[in-house]
Biopython code that builds the backbone (N, CA, C, O; Angstrom):
import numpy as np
from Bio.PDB.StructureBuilder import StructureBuilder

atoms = [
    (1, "UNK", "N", (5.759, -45.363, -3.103)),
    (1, "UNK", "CA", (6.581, -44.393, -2.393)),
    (1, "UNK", "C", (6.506, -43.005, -3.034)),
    (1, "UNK", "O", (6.462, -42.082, -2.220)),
    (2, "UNK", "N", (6.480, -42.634, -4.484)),
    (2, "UNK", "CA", (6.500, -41.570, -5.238)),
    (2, "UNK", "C", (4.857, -40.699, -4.762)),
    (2, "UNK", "O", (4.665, -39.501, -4.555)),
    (3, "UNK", "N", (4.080, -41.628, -4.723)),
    (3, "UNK", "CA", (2.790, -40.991, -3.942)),
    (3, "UNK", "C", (3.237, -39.848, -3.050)),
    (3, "UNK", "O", (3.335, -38.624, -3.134)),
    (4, "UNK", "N", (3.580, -41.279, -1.713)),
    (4, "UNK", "CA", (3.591, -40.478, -0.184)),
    (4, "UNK", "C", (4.750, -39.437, -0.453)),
    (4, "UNK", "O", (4.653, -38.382, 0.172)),
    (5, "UNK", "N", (5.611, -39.558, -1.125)),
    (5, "UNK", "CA", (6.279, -38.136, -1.212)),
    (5, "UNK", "C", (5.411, -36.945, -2.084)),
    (5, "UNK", "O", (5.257, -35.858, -1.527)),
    (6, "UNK", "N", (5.055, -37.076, -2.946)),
    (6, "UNK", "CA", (3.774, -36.104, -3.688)),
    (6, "UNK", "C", (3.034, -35.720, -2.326)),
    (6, "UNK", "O", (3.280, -34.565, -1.977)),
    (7, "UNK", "N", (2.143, -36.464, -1.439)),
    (7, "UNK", "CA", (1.311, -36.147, -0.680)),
    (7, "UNK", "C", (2.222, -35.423, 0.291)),
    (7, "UNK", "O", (1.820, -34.268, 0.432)),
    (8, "UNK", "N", (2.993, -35.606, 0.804)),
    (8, "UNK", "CA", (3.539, -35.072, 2.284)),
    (8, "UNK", "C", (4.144, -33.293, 1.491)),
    (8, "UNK", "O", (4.081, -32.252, 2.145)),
    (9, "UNK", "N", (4.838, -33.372, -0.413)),
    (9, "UNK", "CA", (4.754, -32.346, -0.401)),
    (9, "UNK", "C", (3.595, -31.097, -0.654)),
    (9, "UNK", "O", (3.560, -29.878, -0.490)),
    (10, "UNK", "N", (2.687, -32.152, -1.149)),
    (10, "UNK", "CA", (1.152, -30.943, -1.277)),
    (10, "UNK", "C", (0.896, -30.816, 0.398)),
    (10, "UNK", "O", (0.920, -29.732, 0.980)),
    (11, "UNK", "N", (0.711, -31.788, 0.897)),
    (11, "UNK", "CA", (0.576, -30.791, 2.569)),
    (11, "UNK", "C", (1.539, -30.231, 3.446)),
    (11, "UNK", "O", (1.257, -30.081, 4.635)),
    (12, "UNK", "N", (2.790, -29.863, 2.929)),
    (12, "UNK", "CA", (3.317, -29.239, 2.804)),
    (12, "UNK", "C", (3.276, -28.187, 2.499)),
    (12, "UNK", "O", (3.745, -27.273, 3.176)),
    (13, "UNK", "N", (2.678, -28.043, 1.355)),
    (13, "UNK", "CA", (2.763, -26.695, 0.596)),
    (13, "UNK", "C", (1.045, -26.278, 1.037)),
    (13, "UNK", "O", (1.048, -25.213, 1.654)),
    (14, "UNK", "N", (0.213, -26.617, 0.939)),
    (14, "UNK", "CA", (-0.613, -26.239, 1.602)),
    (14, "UNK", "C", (-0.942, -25.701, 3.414)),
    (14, "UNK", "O", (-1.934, -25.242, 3.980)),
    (15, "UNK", "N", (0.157, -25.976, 3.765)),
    (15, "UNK", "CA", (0.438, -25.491, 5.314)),
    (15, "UNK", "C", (1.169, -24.492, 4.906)),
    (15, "UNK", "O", (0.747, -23.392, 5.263)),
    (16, "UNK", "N", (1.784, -24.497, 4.502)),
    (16, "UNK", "CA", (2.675, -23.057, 3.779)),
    (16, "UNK", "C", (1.868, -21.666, 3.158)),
    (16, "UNK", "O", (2.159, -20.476, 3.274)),
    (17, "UNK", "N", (0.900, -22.237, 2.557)),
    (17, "UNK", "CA", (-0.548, -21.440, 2.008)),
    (17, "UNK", "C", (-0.793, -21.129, 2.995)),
    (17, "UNK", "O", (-0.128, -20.139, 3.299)),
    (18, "UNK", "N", (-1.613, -21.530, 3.955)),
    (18, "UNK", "CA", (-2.452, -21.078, 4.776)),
    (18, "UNK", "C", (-1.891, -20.274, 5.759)),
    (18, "UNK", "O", (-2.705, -19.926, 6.615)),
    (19, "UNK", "N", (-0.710, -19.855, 5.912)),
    (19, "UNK", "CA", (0.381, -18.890, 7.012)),
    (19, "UNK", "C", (0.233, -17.545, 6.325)),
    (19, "UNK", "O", (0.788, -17.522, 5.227)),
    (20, "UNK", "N", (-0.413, -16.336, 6.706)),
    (20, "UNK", "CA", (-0.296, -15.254, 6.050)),
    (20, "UNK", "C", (0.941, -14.400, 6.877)),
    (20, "UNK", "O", (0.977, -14.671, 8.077)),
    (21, "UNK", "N", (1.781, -13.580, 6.486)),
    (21, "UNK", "CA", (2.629, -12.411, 7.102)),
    (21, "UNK", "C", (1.977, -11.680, 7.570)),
    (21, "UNK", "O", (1.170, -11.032, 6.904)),
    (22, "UNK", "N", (2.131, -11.527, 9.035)),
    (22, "UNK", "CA", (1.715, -10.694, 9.737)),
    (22, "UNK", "C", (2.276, -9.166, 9.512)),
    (22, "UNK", "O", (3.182, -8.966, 10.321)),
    (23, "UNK", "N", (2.078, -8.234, 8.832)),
    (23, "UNK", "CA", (2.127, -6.623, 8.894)),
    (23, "UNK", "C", (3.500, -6.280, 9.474)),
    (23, "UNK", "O", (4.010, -7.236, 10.060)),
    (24, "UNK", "N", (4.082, -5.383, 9.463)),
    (24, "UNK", "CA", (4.753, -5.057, 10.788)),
    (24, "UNK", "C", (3.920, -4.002, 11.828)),
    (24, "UNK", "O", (4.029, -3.900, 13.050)),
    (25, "UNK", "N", (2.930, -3.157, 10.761)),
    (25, "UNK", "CA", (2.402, -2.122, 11.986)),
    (25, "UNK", "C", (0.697, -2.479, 11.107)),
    (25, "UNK", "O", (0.315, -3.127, 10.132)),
    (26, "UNK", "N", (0.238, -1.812, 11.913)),
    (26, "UNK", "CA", (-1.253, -1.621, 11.941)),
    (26, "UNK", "C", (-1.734, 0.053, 12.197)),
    (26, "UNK", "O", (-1.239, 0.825, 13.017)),
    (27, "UNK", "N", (-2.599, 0.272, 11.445)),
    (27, "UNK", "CA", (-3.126, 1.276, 11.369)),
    (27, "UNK", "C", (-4.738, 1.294, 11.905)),
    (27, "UNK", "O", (-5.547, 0.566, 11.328)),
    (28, "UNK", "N", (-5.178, 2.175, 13.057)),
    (28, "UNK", "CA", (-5.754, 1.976, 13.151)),
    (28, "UNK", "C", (-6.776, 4.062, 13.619)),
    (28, "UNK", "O", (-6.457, 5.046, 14.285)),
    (29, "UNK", "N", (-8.324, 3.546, 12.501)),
    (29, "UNK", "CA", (-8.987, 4.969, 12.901)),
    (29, "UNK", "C", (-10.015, 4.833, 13.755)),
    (29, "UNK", "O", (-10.869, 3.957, 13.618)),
    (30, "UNK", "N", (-10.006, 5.802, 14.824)),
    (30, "UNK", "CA", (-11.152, 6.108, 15.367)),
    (30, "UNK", "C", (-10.886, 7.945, 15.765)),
    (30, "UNK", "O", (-9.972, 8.744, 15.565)),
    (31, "UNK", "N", (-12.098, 7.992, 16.345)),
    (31, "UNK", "CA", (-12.851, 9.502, 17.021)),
    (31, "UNK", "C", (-12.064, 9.410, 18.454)),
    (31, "UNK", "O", (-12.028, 8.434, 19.203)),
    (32, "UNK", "N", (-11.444, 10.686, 18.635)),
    (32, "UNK", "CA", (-10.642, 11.449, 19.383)),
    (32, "UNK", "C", (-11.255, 10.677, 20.970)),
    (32, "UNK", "O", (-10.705, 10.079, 21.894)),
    (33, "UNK", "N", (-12.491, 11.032, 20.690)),
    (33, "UNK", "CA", (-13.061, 10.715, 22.504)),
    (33, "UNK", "C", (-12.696, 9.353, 22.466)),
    (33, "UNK", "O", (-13.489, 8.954, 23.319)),
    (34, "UNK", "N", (-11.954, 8.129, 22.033)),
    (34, "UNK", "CA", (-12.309, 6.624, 21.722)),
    (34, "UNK", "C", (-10.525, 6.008, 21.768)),
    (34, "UNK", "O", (-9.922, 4.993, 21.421)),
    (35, "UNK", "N", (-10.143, 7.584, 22.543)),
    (35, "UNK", "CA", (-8.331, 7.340, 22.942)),
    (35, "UNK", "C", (-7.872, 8.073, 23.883)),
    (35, "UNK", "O", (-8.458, 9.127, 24.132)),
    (36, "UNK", "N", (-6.709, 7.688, 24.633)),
    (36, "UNK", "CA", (-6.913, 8.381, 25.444)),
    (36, "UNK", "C", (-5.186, 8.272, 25.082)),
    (36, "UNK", "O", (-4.526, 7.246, 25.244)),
    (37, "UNK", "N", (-4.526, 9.889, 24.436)),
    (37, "UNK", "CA", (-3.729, 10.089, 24.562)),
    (37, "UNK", "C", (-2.962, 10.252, 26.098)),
    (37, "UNK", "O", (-3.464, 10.608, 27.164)),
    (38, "UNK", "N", (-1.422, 9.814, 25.757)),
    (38, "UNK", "CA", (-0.036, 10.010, 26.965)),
    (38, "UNK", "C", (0.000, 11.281, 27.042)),
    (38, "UNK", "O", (-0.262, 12.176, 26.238)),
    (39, "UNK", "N", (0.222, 11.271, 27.708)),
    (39, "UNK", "CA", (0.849, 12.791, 28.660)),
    (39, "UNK", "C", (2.108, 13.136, 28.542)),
    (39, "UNK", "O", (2.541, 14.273, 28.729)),
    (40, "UNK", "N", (2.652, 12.314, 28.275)),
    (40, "UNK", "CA", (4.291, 12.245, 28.212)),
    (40, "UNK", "C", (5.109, 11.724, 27.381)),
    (40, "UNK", "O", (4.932, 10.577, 26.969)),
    (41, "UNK", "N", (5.963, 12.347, 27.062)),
    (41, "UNK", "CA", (7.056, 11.400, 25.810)),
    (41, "UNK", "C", (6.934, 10.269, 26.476)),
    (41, "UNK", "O", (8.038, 9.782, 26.235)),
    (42, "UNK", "N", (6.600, 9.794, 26.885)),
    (42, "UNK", "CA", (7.335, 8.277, 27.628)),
    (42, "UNK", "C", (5.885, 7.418, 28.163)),
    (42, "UNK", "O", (6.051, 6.682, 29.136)),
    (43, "UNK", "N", (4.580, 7.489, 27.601)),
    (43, "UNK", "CA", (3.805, 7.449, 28.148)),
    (43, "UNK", "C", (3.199, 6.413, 27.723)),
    (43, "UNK", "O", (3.823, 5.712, 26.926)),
    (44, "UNK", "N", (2.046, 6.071, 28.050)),
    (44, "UNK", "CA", (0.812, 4.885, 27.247)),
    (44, "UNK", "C", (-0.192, 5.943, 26.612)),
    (44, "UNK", "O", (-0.557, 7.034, 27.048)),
    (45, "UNK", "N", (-0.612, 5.081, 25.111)),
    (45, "UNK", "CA", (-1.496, 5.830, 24.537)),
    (45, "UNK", "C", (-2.897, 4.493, 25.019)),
    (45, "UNK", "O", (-2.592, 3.312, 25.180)),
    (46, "UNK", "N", (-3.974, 4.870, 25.134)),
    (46, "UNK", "CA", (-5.204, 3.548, 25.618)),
    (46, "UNK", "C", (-6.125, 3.716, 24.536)),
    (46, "UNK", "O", (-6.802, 4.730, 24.369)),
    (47, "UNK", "N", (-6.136, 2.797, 23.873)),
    (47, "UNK", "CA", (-7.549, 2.634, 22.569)),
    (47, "UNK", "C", (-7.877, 1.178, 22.840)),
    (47, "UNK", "O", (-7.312, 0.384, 23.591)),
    (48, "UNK", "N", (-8.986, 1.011, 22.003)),
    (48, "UNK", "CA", (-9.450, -0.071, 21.211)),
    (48, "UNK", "C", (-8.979, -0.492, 19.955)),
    (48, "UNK", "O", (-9.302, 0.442, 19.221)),
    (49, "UNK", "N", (-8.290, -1.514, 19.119)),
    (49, "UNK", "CA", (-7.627, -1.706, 18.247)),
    (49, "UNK", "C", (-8.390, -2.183, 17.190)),
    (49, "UNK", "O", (-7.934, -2.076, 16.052)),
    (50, "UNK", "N", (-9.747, -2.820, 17.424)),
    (50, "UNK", "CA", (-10.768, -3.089, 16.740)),
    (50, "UNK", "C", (-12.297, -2.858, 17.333)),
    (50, "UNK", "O", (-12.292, -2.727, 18.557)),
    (51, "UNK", "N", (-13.160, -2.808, 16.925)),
    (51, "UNK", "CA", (-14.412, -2.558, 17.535)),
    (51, "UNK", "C", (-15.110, -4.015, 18.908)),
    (51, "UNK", "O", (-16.042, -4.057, 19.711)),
    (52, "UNK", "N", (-14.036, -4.928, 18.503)),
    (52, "UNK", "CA", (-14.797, -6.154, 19.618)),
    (52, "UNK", "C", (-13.715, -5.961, 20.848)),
    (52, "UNK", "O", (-14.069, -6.172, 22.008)),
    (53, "UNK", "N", (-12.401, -5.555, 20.528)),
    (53, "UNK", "CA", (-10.888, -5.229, 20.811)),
    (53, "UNK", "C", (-11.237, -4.358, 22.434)),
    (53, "UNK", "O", (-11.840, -3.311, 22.667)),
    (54, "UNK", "N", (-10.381, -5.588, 23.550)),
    (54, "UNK", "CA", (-10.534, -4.942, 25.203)),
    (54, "UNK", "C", (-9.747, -3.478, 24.615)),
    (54, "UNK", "O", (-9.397, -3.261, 23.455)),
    (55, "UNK", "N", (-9.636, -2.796, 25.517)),
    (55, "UNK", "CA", (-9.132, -1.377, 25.779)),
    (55, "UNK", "C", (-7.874, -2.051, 25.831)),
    (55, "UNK", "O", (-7.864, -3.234, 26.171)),
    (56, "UNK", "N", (-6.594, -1.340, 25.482)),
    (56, "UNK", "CA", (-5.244, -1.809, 25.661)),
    (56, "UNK", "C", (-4.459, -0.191, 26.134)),
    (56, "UNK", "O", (-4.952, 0.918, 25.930)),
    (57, "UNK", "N", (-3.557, -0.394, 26.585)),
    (57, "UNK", "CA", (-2.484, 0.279, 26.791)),
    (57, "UNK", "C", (-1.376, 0.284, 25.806)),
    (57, "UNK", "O", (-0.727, -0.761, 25.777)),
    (58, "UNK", "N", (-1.017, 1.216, 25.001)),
    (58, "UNK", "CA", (0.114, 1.022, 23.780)),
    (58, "UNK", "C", (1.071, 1.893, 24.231)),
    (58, "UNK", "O", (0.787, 3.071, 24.444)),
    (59, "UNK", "N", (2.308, 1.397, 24.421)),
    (59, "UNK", "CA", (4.010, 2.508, 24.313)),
    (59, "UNK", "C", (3.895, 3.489, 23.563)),
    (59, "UNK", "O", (3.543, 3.239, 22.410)),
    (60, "UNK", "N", (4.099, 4.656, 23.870)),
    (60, "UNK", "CA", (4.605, 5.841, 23.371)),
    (60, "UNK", "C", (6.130, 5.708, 23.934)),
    (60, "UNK", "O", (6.457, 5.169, 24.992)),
    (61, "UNK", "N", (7.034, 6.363, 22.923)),
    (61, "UNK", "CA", (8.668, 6.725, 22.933)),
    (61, "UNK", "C", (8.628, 8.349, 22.866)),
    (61, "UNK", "O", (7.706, 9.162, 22.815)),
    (62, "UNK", "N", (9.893, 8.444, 22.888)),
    (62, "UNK", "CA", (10.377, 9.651, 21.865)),
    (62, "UNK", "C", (10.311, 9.614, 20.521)),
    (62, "UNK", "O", (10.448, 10.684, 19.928)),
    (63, "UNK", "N", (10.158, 8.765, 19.989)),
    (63, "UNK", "CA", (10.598, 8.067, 18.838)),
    (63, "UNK", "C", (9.144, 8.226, 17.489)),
    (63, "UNK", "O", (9.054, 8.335, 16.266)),
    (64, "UNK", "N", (8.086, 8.135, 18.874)),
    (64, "UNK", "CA", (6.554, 8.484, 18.198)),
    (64, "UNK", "C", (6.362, 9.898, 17.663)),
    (64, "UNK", "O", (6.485, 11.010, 18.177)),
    (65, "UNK", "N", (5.937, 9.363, 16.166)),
    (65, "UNK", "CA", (5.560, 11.283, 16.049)),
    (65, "UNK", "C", (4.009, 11.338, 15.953)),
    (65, "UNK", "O", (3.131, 10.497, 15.765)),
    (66, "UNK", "N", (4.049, 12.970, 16.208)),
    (66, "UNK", "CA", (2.384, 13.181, 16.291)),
    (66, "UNK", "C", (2.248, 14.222, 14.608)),
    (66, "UNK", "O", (3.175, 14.602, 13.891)),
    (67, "UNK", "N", (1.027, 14.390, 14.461)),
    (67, "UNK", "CA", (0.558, 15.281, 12.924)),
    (67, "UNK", "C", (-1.093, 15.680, 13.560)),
    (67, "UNK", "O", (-1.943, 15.008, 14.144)),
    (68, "UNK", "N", (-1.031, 16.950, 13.160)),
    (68, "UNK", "CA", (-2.371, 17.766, 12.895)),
    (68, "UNK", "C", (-2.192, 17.708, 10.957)),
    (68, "UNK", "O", (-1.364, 18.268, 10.238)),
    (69, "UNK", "N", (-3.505, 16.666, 10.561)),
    (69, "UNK", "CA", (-3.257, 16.571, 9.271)),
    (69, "UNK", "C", (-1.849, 15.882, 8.716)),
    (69, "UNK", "O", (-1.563, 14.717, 8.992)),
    (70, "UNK", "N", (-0.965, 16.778, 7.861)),
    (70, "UNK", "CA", (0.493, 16.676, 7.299)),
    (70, "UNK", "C", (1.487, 16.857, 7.870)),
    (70, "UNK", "O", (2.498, 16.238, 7.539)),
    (71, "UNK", "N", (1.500, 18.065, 9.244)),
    (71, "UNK", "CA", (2.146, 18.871, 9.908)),
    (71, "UNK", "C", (2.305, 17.940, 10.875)),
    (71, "UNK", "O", (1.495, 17.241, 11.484)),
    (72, "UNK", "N", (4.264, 18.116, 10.944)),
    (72, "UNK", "CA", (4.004, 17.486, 12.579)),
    (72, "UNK", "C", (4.658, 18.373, 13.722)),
    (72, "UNK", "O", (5.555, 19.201, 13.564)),
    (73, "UNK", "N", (4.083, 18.060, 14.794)),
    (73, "UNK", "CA", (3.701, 18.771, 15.676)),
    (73, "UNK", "C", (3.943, 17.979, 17.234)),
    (73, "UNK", "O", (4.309, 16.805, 17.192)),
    (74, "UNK", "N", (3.807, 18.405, 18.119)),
    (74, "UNK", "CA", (4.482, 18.193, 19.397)),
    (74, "UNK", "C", (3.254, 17.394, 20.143)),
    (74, "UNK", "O", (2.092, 17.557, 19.772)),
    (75, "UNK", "N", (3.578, 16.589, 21.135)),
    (75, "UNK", "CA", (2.473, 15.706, 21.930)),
    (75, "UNK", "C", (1.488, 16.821, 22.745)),
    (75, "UNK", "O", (0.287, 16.627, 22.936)),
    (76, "UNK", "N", (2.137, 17.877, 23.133)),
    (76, "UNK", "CA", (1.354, 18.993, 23.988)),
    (76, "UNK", "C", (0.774, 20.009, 22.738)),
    (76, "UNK", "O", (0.391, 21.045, 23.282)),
    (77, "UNK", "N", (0.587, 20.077, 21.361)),
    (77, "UNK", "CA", (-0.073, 20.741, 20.665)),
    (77, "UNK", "C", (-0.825, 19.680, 19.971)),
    (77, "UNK", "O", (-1.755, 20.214, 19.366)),
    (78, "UNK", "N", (-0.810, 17.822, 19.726)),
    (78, "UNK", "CA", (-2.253, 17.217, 19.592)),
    (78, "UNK", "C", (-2.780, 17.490, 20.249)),
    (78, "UNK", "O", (-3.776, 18.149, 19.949)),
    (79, "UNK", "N", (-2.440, 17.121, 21.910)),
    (79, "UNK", "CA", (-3.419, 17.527, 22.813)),
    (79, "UNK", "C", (-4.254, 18.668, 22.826)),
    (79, "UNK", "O", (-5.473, 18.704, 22.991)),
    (80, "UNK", "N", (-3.280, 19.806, 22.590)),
    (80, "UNK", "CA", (-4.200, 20.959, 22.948)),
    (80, "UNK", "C", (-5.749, 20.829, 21.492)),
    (80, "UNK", "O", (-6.980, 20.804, 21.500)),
    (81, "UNK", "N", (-4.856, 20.792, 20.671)),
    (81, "UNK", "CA", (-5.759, 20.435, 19.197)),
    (81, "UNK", "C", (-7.092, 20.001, 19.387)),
    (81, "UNK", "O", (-8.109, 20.584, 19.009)),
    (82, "UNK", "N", (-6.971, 18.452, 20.279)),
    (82, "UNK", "CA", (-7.892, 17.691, 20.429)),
    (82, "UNK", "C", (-9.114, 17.792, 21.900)),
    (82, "UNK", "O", (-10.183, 17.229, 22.132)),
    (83, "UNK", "N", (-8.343, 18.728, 22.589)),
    (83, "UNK", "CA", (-9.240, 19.151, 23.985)),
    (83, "UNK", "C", (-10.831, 19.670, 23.249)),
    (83, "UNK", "O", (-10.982, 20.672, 22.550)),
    (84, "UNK", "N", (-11.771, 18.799, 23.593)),
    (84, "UNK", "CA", (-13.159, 19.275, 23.398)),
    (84, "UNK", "C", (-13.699, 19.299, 21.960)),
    (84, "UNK", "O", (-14.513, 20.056, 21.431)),
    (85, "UNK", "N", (-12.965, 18.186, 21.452)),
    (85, "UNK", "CA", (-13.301, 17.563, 19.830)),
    (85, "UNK", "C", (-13.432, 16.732, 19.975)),
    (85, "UNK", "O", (-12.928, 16.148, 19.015)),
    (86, "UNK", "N", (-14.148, 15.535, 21.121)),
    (86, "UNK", "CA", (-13.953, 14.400, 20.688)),
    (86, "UNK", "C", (-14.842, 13.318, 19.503)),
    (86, "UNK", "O", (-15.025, 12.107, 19.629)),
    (87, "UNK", "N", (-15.297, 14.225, 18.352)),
    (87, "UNK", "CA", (-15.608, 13.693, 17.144)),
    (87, "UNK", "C", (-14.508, 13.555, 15.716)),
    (87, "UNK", "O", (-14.753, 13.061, 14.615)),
    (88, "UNK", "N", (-13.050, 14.290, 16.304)),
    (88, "UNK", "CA", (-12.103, 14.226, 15.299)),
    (88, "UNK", "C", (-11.759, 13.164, 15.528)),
    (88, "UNK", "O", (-11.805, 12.439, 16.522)),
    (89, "UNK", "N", (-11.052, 12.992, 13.625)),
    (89, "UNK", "CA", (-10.452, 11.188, 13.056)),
    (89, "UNK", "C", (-9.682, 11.399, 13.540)),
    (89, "UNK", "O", (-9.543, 12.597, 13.786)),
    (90, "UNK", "N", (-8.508, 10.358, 14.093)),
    (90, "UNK", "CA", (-7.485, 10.050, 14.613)),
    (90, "UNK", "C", (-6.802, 8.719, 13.865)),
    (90, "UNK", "O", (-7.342, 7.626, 14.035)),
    (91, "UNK", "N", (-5.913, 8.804, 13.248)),
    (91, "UNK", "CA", (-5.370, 7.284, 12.989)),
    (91, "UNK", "C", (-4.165, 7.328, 13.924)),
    (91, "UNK", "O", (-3.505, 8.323, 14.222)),
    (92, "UNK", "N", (-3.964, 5.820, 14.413)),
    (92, "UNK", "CA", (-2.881, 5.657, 14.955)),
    (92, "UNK", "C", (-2.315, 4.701, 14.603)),
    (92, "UNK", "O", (-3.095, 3.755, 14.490)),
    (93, "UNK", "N", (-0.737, 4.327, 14.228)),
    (93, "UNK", "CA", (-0.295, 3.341, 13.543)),
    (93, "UNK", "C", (0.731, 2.926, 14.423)),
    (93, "UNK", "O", (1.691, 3.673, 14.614)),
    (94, "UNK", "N", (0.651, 1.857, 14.968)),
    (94, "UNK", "CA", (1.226, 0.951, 15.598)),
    (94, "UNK", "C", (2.075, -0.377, 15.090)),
    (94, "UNK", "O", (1.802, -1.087, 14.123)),
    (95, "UNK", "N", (3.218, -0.517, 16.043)),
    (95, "UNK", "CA", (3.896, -1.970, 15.552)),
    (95, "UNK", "C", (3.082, -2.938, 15.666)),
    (95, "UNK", "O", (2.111, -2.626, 16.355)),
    (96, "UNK", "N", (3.062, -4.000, 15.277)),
    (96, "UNK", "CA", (2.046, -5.426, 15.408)),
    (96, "UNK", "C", (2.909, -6.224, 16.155)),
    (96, "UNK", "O", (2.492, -7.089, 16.926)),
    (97, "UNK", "N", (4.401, -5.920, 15.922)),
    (97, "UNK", "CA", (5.330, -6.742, 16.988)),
    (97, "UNK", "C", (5.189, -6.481, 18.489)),
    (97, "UNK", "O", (4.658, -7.221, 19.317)),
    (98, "UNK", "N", (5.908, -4.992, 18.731)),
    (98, "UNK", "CA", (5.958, -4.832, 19.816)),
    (98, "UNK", "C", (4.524, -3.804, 20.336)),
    (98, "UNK", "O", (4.598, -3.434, 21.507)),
    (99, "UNK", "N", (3.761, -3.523, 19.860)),
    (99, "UNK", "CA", (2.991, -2.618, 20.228)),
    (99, "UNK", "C", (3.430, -1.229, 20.764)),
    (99, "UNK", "O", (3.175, -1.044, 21.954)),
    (100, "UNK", "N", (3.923, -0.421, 20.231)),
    (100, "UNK", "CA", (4.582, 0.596, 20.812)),
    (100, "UNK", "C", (3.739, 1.660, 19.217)),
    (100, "UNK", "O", (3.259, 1.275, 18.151)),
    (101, "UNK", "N", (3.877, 2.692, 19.673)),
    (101, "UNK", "CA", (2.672, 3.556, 18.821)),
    (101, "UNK", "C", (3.880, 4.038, 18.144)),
    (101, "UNK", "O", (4.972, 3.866, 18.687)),
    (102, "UNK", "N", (3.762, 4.781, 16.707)),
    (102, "UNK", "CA", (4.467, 4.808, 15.699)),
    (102, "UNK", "C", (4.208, 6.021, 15.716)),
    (102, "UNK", "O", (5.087, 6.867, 15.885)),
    (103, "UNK", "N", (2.637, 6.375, 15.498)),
    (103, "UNK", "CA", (2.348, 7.348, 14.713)),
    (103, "UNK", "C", (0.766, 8.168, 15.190)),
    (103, "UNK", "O", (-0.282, 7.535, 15.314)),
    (104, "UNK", "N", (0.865, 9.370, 15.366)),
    (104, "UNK", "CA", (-1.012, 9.418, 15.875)),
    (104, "UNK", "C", (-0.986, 10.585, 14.964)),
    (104, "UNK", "O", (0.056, 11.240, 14.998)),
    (105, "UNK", "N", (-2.282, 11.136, 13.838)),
    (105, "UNK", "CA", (-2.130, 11.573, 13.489)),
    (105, "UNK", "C", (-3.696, 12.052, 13.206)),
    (105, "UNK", "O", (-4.476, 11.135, 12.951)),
    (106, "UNK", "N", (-4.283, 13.539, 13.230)),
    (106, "UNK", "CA", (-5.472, 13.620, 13.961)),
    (106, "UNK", "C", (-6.027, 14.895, 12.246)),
    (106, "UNK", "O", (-5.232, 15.566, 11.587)),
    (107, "UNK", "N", (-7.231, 14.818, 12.074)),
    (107, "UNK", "CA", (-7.470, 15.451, 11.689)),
    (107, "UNK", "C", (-8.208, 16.956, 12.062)),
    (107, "UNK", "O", (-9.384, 17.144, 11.752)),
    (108, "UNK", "N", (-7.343, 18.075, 12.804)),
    (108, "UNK", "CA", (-7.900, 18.952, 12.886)),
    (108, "UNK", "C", (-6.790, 19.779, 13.399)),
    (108, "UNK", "O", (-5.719, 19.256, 13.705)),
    (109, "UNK", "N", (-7.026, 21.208, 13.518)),
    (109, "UNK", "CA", (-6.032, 22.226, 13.253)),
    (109, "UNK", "C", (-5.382, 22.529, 14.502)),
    (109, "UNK", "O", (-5.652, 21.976, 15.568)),
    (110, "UNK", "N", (-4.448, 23.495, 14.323)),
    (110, "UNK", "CA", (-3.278, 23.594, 15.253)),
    (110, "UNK", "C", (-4.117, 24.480, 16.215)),
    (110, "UNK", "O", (-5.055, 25.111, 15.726)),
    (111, "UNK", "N", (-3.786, 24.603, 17.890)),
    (111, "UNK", "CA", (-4.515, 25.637, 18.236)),
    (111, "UNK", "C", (-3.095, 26.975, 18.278)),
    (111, "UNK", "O", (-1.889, 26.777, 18.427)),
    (112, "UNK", "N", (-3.710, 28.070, 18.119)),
    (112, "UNK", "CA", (-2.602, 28.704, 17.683)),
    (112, "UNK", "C", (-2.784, 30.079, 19.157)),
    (112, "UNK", "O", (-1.964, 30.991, 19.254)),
]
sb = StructureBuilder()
sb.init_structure("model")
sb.init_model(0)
sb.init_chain("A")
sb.init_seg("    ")
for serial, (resi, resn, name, xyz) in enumerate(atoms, 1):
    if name == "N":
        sb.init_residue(resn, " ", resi, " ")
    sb.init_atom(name, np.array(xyz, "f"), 0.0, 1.0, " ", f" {name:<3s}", serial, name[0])
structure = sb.get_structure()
């Protein structure tokens, strides 16, 4: 009997091993042309989340902020930023729960 309790707790604990925590958000980079920013506080942002990854639709809030670089900055000044760059980095960091976009944050300058 002292066995099958040893055994049931190593596979136990080995099912326990093998469960990793899922993130809460994900970060993810690509090139400006390879997203297709919302239009609207309230909008869908559309990427690829990995390179094999269908096209998805992700929530934008109010709640999402945008950055040129460090600076943050308004959804209608990424945009303008990003009109006719589509070789700038872009990270976007997303929940892994709900998929709703967190964060887009682009490397290149304000248009002024």
């Amino acid at each position: 009997l002292p066995a099958a309790i040893a055994a049931i707790a190593f596979t136990s604990l080995a099912a326990g091993q093998s469960r990793k925590p899922v993130p809460a958000r994900a970060v993810v980079g690509l090139e400006a042309g390879a997203v297709t920013l919302p239009s609207s506080a309230n909008g869908t942002l559309v990427m690829k989340a990995c390179g094999k990854c269908q096209l998805k639709s992700y929530p934008v809030t109010r709640a999402t902020k945008y950055y040129l670089y460090s600076d943050a900055v308004t959804l209608p000044e990424l945009n303008a930023a990003l009109a006719g760059q589509p070789k700038t980095y872009v990270g976007v960091t997303y929940s892994q729960k709900t998929s709703e976009i967190m964060s887009v944050r682009a490397h290149a300058k304000r248009v002024r």
